[in-house]
C-alpha angles and dihedrals in degrees: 000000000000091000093071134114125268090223086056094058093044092045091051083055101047088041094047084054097070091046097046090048091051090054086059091054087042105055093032096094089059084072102032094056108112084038088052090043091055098048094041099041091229143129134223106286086059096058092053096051079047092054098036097052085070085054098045090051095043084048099050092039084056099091093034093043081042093057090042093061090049103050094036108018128238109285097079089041096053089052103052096038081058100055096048091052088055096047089051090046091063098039086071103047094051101043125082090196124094092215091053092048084054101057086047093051080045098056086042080061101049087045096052091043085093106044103090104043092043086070090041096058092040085057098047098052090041103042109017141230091287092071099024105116087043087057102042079054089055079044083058093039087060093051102046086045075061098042096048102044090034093053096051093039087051093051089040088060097047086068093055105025135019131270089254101047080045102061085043092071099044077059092060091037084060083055088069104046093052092055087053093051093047089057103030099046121077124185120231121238086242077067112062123075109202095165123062095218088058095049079052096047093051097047090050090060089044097065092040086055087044102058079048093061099048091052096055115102085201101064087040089055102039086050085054094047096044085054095060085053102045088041094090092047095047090044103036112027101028094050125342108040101078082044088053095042091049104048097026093039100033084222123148120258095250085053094045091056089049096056093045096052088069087078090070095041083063098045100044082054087046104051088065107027087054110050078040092058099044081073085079097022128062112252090234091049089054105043093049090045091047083045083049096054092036082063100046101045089048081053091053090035096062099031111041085074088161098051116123122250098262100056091047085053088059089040080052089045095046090052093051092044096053094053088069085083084076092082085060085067097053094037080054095050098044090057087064091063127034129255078270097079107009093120082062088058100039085055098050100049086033089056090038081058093045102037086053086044093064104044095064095046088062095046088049090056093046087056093053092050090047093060104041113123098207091266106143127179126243082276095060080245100147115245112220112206118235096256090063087065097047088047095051092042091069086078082070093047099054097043084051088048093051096048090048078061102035087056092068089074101051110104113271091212146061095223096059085044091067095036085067099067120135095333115161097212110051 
């Protein structure tokens, strides 16, 4: 590790930036939900539509923003991924209609469709497919740094400013991180087409690359499995912990962040220990034991009501910890391809996990709509009853069921994982 470059340190920073500040975009509206509810006269089903069409965007932008790094390298990307998150960003915070507030959730989306593969790309050409799975941990790592500090110093302003003049100054935030990226990112030569014929060239193969990609089992298989495991990440820790907790729990707000931010701590541990420790233990072994203890601590989570606050923080923290496993999925995908189009194959398992992402988090809003029982707060904020929650968490359980499943499919060797590359009929 120590024989590379300085620039490619410095690039994976700058880089990891922009995806940790998205995450912070990406998880503020779990703590600004009653706020958000109040200004836009919705439920809950709308704040999850409100939430998930970042999602669906982010989902749908992962294939075109994955070619893109391919054919012109992350640096460009980055840039203008930043400056729409920060548009949309402040689209929400000016506007009083909830339409409006949708298009700007949606260009948040389009703008963070980018961010992790474009880590993901900088790492690879910096640092190599040797160390490649190590390295989309540390990218995790970044973003859950973003989400964990983001989520409690969300909650923290709430108290001092309002949602709107809140999500202001992470636009401004987002300013600065632009101008980092600006100074701190270099493209490659391999990245600049200065001819038209080799830009044609290169898309040509792309697409080639990319119908390869869509008839391999395995990819199909590694992006379903990644989306058990991130499940509980998408559902949980981006929009309805700090809600459970609140209401489940009868913590604060400012507790209930806290509590939901152990998520991320696990995950931000998890991402490292376990691709490190994939070195010693076969891919397919870890990622059906993590998918084992996902299932067990959501069991105790929901069911050890009378624990005490501590032991529901490690639960928290289990859960977090085990959804590292999600960067095996990726590292396995990718070694299906080659480094050429492996920002093809980041975004398509990235957009399977999102998509997916999304669509629970809808249905988990539609459950808890479903059950509500016409209780509102002094607010007029509707108050959803526990068994709602535990109603709409079995969304979670089922899509971490299926990928347990699912994980008995994916290739046991090495050997059968390379033989896969770019065949037209698997």
């Amino acid at each position: 590790m120590s024989s590379f470059s300085r620039s490619s340190y410095i690039a994976f920073f700058c880089a990891s930036t922009f995806y940790m500040y998205q995450f912070v975009l990406r998880v503020s509206p779990s703590v600004m939900i009653s706020d958000m509810m109040a200004s836009f006269s919705t439920d809950a089903a709308g704040i999850a539509f409100l939430s998930s069409v970042s999602l669906y965007a982010y989902s749908f932008m992962q294939i075109p923003v994955g070619i893109l790094a391919d054919l012109w390298g992350p640096r460009r990307l980055i840039l203008i991924s930043i400056f729409l998150c920060i548009f949309g960003s402040l689209l929400v915070a000016k506007t009083d209609h909830f339409g409006v507030a949708t298009l700007g959730r949606i260009i948040i989306g389009i703008g963070s469709a980018s961010a992790f593969l474009s880590v993901a790309k900088v790492a690879l050409g910096g640092f190599g497919v040797k160390h490649q799975s190590l390295f989309f941990g540390f990218t995790m790592t970044a973003g859950t740094i973003g989400a964990l500090n983001g989520g409690n110093t969300v909650a923290y302003l709430l108290e001092i400013i309002t949602w709107r003049e809140t999500l202001v100054l992470l636009s401004g935030i987002g300013a600065l991180v632009a101008i980092l990226n600006y100074y701190g990112l270099r493209e490659k030569p391999s990245f600049a087409f200065n001819e038209k014929t080799e830009f044609e060239k290169e898309t040509s193969k792309t697409l080639s690359s990319l119908l390869s990609i869509f008839k391999s089992r395995q990819c199909w298989i590694s992006g379903s499995v990644a989306l058990g495991i991130y499940s509980t990440i998408s559902v949980l820790a981006d929009l309805w912990g700090v809600s459970f907790c609140m209401q489940v729990y009868h913590l604060s707000r400012i507790k209930a962040a806290h509590l939901t931010s152990l998520l991320y701590v696990g995950l931000c541990i998890g991402s490292v220990a376990i691709p490190l420790l994939s070195r010693k233990i076969h891919q397919k072994i870890l990622i059906i034991a993590c998918l084992g203890g996902i299932l067990i601590n959501l069991l105790l989570l929901f069911f050890a009501l009378e624990s005490s606050f501590f032991l529901k923080g490690i639960l928290f923290f289990n859960i977090g910890f085990f959804a590292g496993a999600e960067m095996l999925c990726f590292a396995h995908a990718c070694r299906i391809g080659s480094s050429k189009n492996s920002g093809t194959i980041t975004g398509f398992i990235n957009g399977a996990v999102m998509m997916g992402g999304a669509t629970l988090q809808y249905l988990f809003g539609i459950l808890l709509d479903a059950s509500w029982q016409g209780t509102r707060d002094h607010n007029g904020i509707p108050l959803y009853p526990e068994q709602g929650y535990y109603m709409a968490f079995s969304v979670i359980l089922g899509a971490v069921l299926l990928s347990l499943f699912l994980s008995f499919f994916l290739f046991s060797s090495p050997l059968k994982e390379k033989s896969v590359s770019f065949n037209p009929n698997l």
